[in-house]
C-alpha positions as CSV (number, residue, x, y, z in Angstrom):
1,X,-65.3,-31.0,131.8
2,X,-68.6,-30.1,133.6
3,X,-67.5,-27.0,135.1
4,X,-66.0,-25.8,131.9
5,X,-68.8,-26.4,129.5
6,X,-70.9,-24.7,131.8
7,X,-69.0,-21.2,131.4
8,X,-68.6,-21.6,127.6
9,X,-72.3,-22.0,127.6
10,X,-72.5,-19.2,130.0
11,X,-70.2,-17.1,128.2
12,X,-71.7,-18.2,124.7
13,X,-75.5,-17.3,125.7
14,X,-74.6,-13.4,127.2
15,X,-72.4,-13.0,123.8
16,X,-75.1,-14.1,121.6
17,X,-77.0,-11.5,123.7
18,X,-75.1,-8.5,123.2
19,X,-74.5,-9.5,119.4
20,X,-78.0,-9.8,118.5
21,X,-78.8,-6.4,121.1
22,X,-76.1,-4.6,118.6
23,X,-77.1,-5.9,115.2
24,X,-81.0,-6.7,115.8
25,X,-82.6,-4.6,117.8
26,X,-83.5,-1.0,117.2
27,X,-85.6,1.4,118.6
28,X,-86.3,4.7,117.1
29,X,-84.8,7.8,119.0
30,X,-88.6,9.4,119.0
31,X,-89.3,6.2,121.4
32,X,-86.5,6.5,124.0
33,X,-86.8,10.7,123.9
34,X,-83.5,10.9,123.3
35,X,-80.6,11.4,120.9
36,X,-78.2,9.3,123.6
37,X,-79.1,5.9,121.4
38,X,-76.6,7.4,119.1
39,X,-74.0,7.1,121.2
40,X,-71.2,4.6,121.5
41,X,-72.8,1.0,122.1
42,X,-76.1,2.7,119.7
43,X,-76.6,4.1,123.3
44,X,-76.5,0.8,125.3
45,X,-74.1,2.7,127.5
46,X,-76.9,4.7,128.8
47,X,-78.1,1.9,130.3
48,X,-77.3,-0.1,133.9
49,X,-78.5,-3.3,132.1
50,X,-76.2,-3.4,129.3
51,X,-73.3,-2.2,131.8
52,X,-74.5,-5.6,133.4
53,X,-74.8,-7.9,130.8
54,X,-71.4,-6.7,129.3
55,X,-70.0,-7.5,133.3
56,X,-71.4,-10.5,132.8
57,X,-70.3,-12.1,129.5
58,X,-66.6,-10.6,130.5
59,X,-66.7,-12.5,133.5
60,X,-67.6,-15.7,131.7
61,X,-65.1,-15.2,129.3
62,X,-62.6,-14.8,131.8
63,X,-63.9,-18.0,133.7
64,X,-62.8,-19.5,130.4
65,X,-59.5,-18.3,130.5
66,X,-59.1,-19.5,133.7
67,X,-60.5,-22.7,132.5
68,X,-58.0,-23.4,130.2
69,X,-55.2,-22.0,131.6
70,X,-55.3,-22.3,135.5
71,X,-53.5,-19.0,136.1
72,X,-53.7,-18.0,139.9
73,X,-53.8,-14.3,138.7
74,X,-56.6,-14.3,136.6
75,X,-59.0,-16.3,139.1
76,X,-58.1,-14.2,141.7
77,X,-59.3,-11.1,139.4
78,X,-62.3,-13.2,138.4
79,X,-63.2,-13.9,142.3
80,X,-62.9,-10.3,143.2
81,X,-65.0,-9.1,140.0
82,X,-67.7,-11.8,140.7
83,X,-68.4,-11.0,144.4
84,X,-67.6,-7.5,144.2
85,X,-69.8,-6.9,141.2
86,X,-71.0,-9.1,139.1
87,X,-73.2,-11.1,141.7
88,X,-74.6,-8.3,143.9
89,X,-75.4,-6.4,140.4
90,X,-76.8,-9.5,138.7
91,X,-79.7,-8.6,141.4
92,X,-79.8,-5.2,141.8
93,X,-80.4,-5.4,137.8
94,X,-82.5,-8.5,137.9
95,X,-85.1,-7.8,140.9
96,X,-85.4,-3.7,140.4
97,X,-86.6,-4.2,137.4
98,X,-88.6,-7.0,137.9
99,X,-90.2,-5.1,141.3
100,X,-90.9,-1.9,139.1
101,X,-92.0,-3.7,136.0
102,X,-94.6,-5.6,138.3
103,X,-96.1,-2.0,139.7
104,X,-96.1,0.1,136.5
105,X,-94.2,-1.3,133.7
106,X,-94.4,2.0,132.1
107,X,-91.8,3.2,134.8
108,X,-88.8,0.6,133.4
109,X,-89.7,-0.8,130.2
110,X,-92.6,0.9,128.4
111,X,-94.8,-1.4,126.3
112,X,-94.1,0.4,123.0
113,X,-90.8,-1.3,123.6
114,X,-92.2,-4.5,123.3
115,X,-92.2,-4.1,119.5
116,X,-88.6,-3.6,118.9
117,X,-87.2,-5.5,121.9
118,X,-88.1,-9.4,121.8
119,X,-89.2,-11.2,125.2
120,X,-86.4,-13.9,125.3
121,X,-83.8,-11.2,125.5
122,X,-85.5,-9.2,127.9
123,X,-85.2,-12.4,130.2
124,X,-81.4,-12.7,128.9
125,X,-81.0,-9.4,130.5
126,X,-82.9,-9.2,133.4
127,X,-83.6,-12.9,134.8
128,X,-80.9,-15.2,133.3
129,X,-78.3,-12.9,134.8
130,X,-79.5,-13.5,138.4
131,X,-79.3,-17.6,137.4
132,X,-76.5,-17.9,135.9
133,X,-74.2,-15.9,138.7
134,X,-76.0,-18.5,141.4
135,X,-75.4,-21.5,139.7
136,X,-71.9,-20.2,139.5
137,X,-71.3,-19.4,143.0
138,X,-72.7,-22.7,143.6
139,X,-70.2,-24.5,141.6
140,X,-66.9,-22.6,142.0
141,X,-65.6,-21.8,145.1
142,X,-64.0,-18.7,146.1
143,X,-63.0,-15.8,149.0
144,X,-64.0,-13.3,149.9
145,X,-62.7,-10.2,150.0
146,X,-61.7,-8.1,153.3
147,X,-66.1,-6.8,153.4
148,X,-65.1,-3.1,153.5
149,X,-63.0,-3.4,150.2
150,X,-66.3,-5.7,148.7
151,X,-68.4,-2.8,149.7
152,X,-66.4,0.0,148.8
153,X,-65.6,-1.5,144.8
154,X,-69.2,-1.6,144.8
155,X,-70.0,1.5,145.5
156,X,-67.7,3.0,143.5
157,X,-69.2,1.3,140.5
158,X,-72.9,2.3,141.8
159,X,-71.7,5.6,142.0
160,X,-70.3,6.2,138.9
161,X,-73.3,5.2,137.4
162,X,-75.5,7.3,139.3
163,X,-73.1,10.2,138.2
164,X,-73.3,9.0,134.6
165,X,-77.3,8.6,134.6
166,X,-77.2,12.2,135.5
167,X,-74.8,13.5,133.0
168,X,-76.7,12.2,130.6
169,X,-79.7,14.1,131.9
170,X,-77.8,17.3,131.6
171,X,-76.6,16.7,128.4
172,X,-80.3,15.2,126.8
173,X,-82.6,16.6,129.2
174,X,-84.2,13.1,129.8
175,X,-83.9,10.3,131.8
176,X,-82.3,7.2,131.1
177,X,-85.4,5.4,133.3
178,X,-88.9,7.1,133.3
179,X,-89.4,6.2,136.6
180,X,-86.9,9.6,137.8
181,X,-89.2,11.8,135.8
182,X,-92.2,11.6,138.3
183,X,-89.8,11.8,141.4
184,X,-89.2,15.3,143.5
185,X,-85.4,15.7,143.6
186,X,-85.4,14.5,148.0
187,X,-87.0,11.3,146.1
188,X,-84.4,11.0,143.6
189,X,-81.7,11.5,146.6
190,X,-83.6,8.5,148.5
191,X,-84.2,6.1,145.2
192,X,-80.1,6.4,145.1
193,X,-80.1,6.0,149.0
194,X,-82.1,2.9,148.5
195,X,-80.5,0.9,145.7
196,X,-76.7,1.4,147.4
197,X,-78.4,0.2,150.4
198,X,-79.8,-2.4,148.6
199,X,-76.5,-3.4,146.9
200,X,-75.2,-3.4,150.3
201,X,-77.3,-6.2,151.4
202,X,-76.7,-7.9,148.9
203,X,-72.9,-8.1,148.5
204,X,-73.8,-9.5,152.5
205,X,-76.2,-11.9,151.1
206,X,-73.4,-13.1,148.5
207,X,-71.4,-13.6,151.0
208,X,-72.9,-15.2,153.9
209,X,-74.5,-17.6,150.9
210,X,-71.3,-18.5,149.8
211,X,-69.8,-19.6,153.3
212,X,-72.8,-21.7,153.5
213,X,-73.0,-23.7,150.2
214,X,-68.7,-23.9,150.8
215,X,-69.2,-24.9,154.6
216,X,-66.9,-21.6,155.6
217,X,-66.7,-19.7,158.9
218,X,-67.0,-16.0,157.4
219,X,-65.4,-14.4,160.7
220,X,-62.4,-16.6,160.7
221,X,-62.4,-16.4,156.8
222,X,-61.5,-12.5,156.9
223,X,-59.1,-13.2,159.8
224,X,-57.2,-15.7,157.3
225,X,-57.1,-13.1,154.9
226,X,-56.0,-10.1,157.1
227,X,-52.9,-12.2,158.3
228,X,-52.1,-13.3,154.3
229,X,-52.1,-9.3,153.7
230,X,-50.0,-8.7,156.5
């Protein structure tokens, strides 16, 4: 009963998040320099923090689901999301911004923000996220994936939002983040470099700190799923 008022508190808090984002909060286009908060999502989609925190309050849902119904299917599909990208995402969101806010806030989340977006769900978004997917490896086991299919379904999704962020530059002629405005194009190319790196380690990270808290041999785990798949 534990296990399964934690997710409906888990799932409860990220809703409440977006629902008060979408109905609550808005900032004036002059502020963001951009038309794009018109979009979809009042231009949340623009965004790699609301592409998280919608990630995130799916994947509670569905921990739910699985909750009540104890299908095999879905908590396969919820183990895969969770280590493939909710977890290592969690804290690429979580500590990049955190790390950039510290050396210029300016660069992630401009202080004239501050008026229009409140505090507690500026922690929602970029620290709860990283606590609530720990506690949640923590309490529910799971497998891993083969590490080159991890890897590669996170790339994927890094890369699609790299393509997206620059779309939208094409399209608006701004940045979604200032901090690409005061980069040369070789230190855009790097910045990328560096966050898939960085999601990289930490899909490794999940991993090796799941075998630990679950007492599991990660070598002999992947060998146990390459003879299942063939």
């Amino acid at each position: 009963m534990l296990h399964i008022l934690y997710h409906l508190v888990a799932f409860a808090h990220y809703g409440y998040g977006v629902y008060y984002d979408l109905n609550h909060v808005f900032i004036p286009h002059t502020i963001l320099k951009t038309q794009s908060w018109n979009l979809p999502f009042k231009g949340r989609i623009i965004f790699l923090t609301h592409w998280c925190l919608l990630i995130q309050t799916f994947f509670f849902g569905l921990c739910v689901l699985c909750d009540i119904t104890g299908s095999k299917t879905l908590k396969k599909f919820k183990n895969f999301l969770h280590t493939t990208i909710a977890f290592p995402l969690a804290f690429i969101v979580g500590i990049t911004f955190w790390a950039i806010y510290a050396i210029d806030r300016e660069l992630i989340f401009p202080k004239v923000l501050d008026e229009y977006f409140p505090g507690w769900l500026n922690h929602l978004m970029h620290t709860n996220i990283m606590v609530f997917t720990v506690i949640e490896m923590i309490t529910s086991e799971r497998n891993y994936p083969k590490r080159s299919t991890g890897i590669k379904t996170l790339m994927a999704f890094l890369l699609t939002y790299c393509i997206w962020m620059n779309i939208i530059y094409q399209v608006t002629g701004y940045w979604v983040y200032p901090i690409m405005e005061v980069l040369s194009i070789p230190l855009q190319i790097l910045f990328y470099l560096l966050v898939l790196g960085f999601g990289v380690s930490l899909y490794i990270v999940g991993e090796h700190f799941n075998s630990y808290v679950w007492l599991k041999d990660i070598s002999s785990e992947q060998r146990s799923n390459k003879n299942k798949r063939s």
